[in-house]
N, C-alpha and C positions, 0 to 999 in steps of 0.2 A: 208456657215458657218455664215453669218452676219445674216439671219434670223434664224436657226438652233438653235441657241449658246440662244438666248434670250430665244425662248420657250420652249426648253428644261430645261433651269434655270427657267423659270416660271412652268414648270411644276415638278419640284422639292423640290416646294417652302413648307415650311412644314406650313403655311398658310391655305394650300389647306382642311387641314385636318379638319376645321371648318367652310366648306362651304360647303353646298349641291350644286347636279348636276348642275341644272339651272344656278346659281350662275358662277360656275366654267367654264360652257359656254359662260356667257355673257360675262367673264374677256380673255377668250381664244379668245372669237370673237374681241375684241377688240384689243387684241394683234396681229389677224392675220392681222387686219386694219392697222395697224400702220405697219409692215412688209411689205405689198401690196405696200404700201407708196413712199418703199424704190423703189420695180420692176417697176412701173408706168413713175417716171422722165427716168430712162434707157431704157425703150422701149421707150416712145416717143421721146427722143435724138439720139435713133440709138447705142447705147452704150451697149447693148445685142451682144454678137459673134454669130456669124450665123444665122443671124434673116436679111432676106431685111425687109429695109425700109415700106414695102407694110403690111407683117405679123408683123412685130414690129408694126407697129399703128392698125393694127385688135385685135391682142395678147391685145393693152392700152386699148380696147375701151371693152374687155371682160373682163380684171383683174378691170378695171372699175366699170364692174357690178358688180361681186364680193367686192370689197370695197364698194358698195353700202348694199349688203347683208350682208355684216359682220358690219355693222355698223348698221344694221335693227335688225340681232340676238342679238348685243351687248345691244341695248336699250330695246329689247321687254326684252331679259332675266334679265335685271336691273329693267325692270316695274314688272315682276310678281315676282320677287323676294322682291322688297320694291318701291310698288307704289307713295308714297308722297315724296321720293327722287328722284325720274322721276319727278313731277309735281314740286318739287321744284328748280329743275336745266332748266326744260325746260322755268319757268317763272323766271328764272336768280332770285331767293330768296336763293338759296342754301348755307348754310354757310360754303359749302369748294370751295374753288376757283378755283379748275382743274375744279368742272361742268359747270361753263360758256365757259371755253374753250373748252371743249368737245362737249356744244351744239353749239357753235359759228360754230367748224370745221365740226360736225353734217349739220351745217344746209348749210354749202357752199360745202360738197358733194351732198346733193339734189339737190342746183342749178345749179351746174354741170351737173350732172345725165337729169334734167328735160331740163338744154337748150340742151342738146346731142340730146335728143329724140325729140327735137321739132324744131334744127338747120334747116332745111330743110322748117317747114313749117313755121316759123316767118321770112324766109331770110337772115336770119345771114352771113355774107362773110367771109373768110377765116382773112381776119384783124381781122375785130372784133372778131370774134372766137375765135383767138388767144390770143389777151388783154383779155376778160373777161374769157378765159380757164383758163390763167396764173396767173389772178388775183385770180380767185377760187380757182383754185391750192395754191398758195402760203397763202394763209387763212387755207385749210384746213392743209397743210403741219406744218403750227407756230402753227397754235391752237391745233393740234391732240401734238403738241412734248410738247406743254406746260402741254398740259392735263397730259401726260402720265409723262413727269418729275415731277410733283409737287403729284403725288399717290405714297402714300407710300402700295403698295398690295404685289401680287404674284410675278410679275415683279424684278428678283436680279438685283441691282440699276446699277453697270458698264456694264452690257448686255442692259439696258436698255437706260443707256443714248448713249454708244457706236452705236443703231440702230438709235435713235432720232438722231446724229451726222451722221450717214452715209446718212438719209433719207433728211439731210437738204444739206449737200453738194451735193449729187444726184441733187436736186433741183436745189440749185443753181445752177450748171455748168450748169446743161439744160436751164435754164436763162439766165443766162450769154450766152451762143450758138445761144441762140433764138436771143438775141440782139445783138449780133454780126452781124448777116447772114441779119436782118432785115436793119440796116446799112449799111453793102455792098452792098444790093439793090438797096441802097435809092441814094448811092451814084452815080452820074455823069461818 
């Protein structure tokens, strides 16, 4: 329901009706991004019923990719729909201010994404892993919520802030969890 309820309202949104295809893809992919958001902190917390711990963190590392993809269809179909609002958000000129938070949270899923795939060969340990995952995580998480709360679009506003609210508490607890557990370790 908490992803359901949102896209379904964005897809009813009588907006739709003066945008072409592309357009209405790139706002759809971006929607799915911000919904992925919410599944991501729950799988890797263990917070999914019926999922071990083992497929819970396979399941993050492949909705993973998908938030990668849907934030790749989100940007190409906003480039070929109006190119100079791409280049003006991507060089932080843009005169509305969700675009820097969009390319902010844009660009700390790549760096996620890019140290996932290169963990192994730079040496990264499961500490540091963690910090700079959590850190990238929690950028992409405030910036995608800010992005998407401050567009007045397709998105009906209490579907929309009600996902941006679940996706940040998800967060948090899993935060909060991580630093708990990392503390009882630490402790004597």
């Amino acid at each position: 329901m908490a992803l359901a309820i949102p896209i379904a309202a964005a897809a009813a949104s009588p907006l739709l009706a003066w945008r072409g295809p592309v357009y209405i893809a790139a706002g759809f992919a971006g929607i799915a991004a911000l919904a992925l958001q919410l599944v991501q902190p729950l799988l890797a917390g263990g917070h999914l019923p019926g999922l071990s711990a083992y497929r819970g963190r396979r399941l993050h590392r492949w909705i993973g990719a998908l938030l990668v993809l849907a934030v790749v269809i989100h940007v190409a179909g906003l480039w070929i729909t109006s190119p100079p609002d791409v280049v003006d958000a991507l060089l932080f000129r843009s005169p509305t201010p969700f675009s820097n938070w969009g390319v902010i949270a844009m660009a700390a899923v790549f760096a996620v994404a890019l140290l996932a795939l290169l963990r192994r060969r730079l040496r990264i340990g499961p500490r540091l892993w963690r910090i700079v995952h959590v850190t990238l995580a929690l950028v992409i998480v405030l910036g995608s919520i800010v992005h998407a709360v401050l567009i007045e679009g397709t998105m009906e506003t209490m579907s929309k802030v009600a996902l941006c609210a679940l996706v940040f508490v998800a967060t948090a607890k899993v935060v909060a969890d991580l630093k708990g557990r990392a503390k009882r370790s630490a402790s004597p």
